[in-house]
PDB file as gemmi writes it, atoms N, CA and C in Angstrom:
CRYST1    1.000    1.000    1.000  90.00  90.00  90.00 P 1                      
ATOM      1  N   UNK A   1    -232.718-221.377  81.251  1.00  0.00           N  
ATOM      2  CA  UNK A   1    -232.717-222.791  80.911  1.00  0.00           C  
ATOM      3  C   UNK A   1    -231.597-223.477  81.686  1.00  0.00           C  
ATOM      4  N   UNK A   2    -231.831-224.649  82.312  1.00  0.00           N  
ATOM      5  CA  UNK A   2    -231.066-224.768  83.207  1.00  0.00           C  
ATOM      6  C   UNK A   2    -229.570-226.028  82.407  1.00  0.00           C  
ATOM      7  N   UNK A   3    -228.143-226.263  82.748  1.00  0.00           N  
ATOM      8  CA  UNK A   3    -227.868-226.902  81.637  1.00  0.00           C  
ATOM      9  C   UNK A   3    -227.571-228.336  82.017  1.00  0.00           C  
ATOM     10  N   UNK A   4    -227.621-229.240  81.061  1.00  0.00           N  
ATOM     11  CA  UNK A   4    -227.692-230.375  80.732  1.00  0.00           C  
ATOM     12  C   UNK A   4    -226.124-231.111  81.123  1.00  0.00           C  
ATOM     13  N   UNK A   5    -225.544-231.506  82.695  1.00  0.00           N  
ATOM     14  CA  UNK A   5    -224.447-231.839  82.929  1.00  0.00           C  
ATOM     15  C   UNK A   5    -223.833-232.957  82.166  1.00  0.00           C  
ATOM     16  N   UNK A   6    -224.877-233.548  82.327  1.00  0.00           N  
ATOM     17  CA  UNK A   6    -225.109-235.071  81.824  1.00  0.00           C  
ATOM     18  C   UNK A   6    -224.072-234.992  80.127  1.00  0.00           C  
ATOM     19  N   UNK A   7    -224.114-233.550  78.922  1.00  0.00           N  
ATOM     20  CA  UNK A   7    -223.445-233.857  77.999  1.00  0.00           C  
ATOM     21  C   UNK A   7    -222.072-233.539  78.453  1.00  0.00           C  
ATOM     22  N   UNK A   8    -221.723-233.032  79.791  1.00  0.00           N  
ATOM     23  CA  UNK A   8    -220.416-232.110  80.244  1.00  0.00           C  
ATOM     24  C   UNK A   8    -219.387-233.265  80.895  1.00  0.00           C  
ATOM     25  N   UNK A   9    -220.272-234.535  80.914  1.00  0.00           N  
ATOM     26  CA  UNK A   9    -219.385-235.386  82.275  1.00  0.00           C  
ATOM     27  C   UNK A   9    -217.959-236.250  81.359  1.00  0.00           C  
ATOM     28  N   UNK A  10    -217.771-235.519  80.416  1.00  0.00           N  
ATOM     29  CA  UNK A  10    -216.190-235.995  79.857  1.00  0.00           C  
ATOM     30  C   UNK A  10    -215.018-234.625  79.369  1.00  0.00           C  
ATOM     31  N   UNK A  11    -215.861-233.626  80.275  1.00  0.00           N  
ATOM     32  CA  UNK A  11    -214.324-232.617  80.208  1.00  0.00           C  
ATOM     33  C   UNK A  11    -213.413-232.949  81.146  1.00  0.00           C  
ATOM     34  N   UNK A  12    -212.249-232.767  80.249  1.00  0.00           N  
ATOM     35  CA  UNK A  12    -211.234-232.607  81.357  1.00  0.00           C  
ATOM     36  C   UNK A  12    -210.521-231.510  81.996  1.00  0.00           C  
ATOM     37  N   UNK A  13    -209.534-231.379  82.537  1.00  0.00           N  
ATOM     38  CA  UNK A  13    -208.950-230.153  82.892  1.00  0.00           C  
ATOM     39  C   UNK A  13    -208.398-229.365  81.987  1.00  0.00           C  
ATOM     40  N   UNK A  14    -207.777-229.971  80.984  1.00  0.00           N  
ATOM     41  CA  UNK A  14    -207.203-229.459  79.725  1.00  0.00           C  
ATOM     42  C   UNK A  14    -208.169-228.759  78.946  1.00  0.00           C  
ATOM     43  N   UNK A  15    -209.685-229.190  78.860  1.00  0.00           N  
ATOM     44  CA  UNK A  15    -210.699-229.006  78.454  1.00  0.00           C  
ATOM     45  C   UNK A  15    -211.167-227.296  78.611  1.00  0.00           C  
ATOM     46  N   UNK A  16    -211.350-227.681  80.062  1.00  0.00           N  
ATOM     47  CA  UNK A  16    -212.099-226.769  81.096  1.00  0.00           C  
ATOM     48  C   UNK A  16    -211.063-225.442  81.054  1.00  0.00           C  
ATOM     49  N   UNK A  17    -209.244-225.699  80.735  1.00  0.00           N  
ATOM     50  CA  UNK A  17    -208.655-224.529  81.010  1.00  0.00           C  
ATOM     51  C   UNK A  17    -208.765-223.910  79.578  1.00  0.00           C  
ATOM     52  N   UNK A  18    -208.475-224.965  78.125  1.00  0.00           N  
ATOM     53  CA  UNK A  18    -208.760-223.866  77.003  1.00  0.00           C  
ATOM     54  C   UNK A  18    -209.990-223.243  76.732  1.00  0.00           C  
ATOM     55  N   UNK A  19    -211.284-223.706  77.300  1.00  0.00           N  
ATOM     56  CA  UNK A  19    -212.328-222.523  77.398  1.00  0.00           C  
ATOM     57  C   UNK A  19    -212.327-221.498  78.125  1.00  0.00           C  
ATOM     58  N   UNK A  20    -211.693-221.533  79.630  1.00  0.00           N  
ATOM     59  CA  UNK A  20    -211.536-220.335  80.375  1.00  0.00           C  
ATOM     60  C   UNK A  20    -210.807-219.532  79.775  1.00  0.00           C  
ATOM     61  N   UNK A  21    -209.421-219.807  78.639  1.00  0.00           N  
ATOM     62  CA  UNK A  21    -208.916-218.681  77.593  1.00  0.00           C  
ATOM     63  C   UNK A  21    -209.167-218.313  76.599  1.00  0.00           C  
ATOM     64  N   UNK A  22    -209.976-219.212  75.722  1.00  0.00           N  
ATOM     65  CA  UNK A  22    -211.120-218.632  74.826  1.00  0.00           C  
ATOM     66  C   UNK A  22    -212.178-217.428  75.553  1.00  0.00           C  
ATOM     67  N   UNK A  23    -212.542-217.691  76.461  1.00  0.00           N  
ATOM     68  CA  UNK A  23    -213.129-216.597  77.155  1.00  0.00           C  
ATOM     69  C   UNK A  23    -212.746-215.202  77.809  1.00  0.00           C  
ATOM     70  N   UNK A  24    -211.233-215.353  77.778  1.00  0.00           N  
ATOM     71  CA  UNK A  24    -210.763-214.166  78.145  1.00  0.00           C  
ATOM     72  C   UNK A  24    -209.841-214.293  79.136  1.00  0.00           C  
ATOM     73  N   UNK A  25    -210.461-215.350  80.253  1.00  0.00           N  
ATOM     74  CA  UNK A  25    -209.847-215.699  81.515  1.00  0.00           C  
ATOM     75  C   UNK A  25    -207.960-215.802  81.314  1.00  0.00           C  
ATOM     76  N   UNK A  26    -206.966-215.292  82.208  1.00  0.00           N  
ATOM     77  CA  UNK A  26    -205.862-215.537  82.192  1.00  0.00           C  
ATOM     78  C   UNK A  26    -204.947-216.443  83.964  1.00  0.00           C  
ATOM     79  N   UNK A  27    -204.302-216.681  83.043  1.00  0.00           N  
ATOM     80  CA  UNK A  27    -203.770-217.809  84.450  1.00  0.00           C  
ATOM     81  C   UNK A  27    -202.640-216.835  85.962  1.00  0.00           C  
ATOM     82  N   UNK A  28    -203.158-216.865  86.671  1.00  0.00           N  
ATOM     83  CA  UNK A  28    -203.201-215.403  87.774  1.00  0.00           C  
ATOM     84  C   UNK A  28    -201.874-216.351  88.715  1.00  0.00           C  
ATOM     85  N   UNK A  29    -201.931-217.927  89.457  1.00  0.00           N  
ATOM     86  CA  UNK A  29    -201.466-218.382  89.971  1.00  0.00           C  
ATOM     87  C   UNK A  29    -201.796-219.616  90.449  1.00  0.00           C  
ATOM     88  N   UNK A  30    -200.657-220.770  90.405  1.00  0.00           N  
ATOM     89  CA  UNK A  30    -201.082-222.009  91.349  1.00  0.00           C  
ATOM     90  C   UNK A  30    -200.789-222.409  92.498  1.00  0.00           C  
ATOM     91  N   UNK A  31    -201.387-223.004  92.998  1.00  0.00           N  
ATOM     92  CA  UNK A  31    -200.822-223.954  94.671  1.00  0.00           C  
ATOM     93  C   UNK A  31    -201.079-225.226  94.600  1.00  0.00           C  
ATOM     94  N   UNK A  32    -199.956-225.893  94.445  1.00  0.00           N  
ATOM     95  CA  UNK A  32    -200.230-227.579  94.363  1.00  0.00           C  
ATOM     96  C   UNK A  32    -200.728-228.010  93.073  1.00  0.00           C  
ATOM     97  N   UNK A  33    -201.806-228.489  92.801  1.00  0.00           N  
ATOM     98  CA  UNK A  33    -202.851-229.354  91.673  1.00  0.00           C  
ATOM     99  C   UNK A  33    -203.585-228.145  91.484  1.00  0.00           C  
ATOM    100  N   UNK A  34    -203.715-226.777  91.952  1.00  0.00           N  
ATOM    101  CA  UNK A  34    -205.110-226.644  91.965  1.00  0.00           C  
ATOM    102  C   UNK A  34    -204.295-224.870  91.238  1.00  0.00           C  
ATOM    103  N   UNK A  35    -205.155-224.841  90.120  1.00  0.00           N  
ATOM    104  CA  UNK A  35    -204.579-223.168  89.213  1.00  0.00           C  
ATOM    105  C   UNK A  35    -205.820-222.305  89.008  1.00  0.00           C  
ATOM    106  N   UNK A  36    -205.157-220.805  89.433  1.00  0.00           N  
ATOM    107  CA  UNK A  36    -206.027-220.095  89.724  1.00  0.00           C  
ATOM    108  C   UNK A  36    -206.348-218.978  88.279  1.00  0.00           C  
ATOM    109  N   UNK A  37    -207.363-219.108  87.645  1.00  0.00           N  
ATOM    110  CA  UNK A  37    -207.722-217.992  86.403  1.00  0.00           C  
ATOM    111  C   UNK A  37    -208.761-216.735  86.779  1.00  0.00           C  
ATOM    112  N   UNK A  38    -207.907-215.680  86.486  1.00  0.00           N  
ATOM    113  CA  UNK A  38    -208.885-214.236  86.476  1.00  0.00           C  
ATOM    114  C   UNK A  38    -209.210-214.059  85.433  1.00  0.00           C  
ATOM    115  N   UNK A  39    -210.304-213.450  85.203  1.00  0.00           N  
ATOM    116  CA  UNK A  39    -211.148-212.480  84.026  1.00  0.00           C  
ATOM    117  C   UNK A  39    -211.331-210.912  84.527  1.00  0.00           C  
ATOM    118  N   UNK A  40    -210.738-210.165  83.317  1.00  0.00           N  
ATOM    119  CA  UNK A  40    -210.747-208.562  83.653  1.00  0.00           C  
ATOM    120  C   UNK A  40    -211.950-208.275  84.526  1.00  0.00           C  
ATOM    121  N   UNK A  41    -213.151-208.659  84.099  1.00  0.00           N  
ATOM    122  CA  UNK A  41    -214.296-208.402  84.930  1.00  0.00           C  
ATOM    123  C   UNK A  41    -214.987-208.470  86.343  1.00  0.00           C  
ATOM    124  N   UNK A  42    -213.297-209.711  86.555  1.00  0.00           N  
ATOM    125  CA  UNK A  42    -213.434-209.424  88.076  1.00  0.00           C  
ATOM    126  C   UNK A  42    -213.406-211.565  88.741  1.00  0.00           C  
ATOM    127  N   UNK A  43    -214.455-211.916  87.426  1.00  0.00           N  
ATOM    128  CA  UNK A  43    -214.313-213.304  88.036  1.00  0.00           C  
ATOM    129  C   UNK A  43    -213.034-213.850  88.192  1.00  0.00           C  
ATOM    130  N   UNK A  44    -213.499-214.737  89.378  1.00  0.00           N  
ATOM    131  CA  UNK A  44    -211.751-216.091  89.191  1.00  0.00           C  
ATOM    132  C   UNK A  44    -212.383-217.117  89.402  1.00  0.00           C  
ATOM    133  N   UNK A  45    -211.653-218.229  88.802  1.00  0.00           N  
ATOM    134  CA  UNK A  45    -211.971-219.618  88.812  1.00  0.00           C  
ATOM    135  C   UNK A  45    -211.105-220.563  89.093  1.00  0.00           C  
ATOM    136  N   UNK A  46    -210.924-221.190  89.733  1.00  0.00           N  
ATOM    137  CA  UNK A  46    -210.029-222.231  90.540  1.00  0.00           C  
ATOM    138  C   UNK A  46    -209.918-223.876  90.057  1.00  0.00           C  
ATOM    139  N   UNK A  47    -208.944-224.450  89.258  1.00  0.00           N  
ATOM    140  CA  UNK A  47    -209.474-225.545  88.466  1.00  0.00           C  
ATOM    141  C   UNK A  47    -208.321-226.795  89.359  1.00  0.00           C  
ATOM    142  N   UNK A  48    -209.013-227.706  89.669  1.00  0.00           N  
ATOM    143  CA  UNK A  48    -207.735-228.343  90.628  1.00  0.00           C  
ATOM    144  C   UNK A  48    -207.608-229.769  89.425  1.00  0.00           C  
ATOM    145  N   UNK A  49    -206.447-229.579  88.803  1.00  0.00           N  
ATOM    146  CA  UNK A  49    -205.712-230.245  87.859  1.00  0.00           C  
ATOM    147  C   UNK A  49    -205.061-231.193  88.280  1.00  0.00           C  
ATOM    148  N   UNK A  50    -205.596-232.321  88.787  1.00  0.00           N  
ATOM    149  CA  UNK A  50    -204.649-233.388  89.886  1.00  0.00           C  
ATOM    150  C   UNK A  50    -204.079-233.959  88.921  1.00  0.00           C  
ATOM    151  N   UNK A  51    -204.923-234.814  87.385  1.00  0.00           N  
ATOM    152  CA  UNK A  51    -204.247-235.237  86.015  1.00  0.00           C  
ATOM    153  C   UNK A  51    -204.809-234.787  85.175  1.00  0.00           C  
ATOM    154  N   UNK A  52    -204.162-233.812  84.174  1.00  0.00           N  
ATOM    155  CA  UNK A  52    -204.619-233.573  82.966  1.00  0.00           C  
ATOM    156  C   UNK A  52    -205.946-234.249  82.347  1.00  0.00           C  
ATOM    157  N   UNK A  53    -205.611-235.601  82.199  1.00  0.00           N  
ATOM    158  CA  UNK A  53    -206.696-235.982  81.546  1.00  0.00           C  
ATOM    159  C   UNK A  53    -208.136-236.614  82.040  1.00  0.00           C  
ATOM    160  N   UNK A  54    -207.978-236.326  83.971  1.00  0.00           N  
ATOM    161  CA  UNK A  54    -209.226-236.778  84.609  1.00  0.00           C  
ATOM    162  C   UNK A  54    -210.403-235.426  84.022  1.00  0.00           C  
ATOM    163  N   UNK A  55    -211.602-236.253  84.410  1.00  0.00           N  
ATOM    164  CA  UNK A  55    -212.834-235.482  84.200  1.00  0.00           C  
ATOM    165  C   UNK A  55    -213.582-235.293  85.552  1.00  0.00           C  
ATOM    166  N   UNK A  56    -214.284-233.958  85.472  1.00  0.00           N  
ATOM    167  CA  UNK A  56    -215.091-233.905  86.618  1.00  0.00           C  
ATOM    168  C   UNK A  56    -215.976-234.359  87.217  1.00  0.00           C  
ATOM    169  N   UNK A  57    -216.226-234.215  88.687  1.00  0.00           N  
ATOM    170  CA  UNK A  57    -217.611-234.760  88.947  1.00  0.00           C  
ATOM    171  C   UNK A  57    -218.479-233.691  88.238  1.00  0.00           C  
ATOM    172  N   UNK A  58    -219.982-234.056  88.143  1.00  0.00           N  
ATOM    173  CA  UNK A  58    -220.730-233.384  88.243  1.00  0.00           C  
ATOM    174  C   UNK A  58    -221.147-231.926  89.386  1.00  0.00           C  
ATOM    175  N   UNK A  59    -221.096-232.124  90.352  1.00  0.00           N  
ATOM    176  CA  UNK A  59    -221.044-230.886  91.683  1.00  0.00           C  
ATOM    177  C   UNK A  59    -219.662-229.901  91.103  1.00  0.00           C  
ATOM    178  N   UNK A  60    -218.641-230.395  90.943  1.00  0.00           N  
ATOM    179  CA  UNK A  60    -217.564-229.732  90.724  1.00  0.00           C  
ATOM    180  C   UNK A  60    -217.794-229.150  89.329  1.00  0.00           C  
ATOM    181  N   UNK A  61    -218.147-229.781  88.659  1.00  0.00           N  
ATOM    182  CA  UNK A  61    -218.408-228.763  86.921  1.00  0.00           C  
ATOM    183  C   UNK A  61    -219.126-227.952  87.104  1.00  0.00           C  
ATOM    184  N   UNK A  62    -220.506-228.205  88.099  1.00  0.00           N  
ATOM    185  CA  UNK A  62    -221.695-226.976  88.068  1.00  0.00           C  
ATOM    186  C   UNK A  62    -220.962-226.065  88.919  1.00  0.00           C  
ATOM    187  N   UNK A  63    -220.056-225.906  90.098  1.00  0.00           N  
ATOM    188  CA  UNK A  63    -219.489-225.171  91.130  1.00  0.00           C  
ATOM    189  C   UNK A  63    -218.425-224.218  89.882  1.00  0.00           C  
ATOM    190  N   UNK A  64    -217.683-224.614  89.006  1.00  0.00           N  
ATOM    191  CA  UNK A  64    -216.837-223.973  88.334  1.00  0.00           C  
ATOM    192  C   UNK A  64    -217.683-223.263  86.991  1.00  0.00           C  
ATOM    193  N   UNK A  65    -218.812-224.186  86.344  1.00  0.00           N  
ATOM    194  CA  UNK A  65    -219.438-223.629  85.302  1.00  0.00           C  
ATOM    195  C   UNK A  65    -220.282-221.788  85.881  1.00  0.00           C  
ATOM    196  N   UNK A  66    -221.542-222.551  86.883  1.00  0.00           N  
ATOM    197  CA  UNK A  66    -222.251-221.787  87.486  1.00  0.00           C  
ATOM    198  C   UNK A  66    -221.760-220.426  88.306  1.00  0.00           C  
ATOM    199  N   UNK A  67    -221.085-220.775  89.173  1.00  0.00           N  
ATOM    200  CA  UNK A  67    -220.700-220.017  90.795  1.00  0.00           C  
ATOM    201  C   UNK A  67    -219.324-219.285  90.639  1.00  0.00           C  
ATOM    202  N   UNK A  68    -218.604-219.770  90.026  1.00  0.00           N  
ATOM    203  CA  UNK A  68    -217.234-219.212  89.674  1.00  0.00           C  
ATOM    204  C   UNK A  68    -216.974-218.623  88.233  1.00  0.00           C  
ATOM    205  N   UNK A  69    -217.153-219.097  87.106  1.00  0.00           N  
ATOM    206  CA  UNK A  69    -216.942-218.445  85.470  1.00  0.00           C  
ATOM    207  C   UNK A  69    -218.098-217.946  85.805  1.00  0.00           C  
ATOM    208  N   UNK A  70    -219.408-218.642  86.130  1.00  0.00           N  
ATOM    209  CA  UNK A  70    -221.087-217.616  85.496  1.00  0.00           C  
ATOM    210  C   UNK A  70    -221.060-217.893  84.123  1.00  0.00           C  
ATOM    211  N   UNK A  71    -221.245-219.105  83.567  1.00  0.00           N  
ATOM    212  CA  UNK A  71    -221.314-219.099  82.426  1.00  0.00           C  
ATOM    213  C   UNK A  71    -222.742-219.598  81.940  1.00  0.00           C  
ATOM    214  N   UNK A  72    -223.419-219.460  81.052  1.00  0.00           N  
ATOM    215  CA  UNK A  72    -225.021-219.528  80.507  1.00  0.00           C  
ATOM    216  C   UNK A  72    -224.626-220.987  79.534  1.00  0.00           C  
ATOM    217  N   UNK A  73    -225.725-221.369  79.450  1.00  0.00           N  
ATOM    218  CA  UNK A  73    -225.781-222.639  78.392  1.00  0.00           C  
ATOM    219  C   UNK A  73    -225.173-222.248  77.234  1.00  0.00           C  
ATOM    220  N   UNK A  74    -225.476-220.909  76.709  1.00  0.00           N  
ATOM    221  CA  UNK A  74    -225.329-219.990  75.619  1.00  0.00           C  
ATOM    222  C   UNK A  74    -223.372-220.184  74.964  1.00  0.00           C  
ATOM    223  N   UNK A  75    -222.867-220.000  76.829  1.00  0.00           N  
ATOM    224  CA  UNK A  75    -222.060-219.364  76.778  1.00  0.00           C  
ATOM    225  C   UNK A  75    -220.777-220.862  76.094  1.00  0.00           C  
ATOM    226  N   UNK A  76    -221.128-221.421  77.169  1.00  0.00           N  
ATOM    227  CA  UNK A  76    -220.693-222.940  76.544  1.00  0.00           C  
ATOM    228  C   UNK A  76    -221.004-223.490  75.326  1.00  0.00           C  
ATOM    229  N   UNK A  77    -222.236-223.192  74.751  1.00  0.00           N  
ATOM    230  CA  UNK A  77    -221.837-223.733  73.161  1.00  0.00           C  
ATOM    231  C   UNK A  77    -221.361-222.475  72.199  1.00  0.00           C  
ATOM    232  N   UNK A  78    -221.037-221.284  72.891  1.00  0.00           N  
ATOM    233  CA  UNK A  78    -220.547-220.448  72.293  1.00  0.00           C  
ATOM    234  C   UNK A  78    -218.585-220.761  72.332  1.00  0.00           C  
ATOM    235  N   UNK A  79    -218.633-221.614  73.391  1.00  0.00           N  
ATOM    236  CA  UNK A  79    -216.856-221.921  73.606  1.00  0.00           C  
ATOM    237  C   UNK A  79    -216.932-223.645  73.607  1.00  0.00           C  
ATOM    238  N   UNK A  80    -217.918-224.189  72.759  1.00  0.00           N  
ATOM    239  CA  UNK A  80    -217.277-225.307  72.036  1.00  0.00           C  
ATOM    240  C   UNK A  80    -217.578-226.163  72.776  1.00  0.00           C  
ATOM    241  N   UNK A  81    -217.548-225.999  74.304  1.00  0.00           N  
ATOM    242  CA  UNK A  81    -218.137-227.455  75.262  1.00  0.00           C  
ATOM    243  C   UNK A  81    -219.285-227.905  75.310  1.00  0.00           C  
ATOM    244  N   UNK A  82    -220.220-227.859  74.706  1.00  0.00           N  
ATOM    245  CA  UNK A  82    -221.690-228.561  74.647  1.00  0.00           C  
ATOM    246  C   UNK A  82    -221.789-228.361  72.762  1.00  0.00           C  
TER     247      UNK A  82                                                      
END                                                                             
């Protein structure tokens, strides 16, 4: 099922980083705006935090949801963001 961005387009970075630690993910290293999270399993995810409280584009949420965490529709209303 493919997911619905459209309810996602008011996370913010603050958002986006306490689900990557609800999930397991831990904070590995930053450069500049942009902080880097591993998961034992191998993923990393790259969240570029220019202000706390901006929200993403759309391309950039599916690039971090999809391609980088791998997370399922499932997985997101299992960690509170949808």
């Amino acid at each position: 099922m493919a997911i619905d961005y459209r309810r996602l387009r008011s996370l913010t970075g603050r958002d986006l980083i306490a689900a990557l630690v609800r999930d397991g993910f831990v904070f590995v290293r930053y450069s500049g705006s942009h902080q880097r999270y591993g998961h034992p399993d191998g993923r990393r995810v790259t969240v570029a935090t220019h202000a706390g409280g901006d929200t993403f584009t759309i391309k950039t949420l599916q690039s971090i949801i999809e391609t980088q965490a791998r997370w399922t529709e499932e997985d997101l209303q299992r960690l509170r963001l949808l």
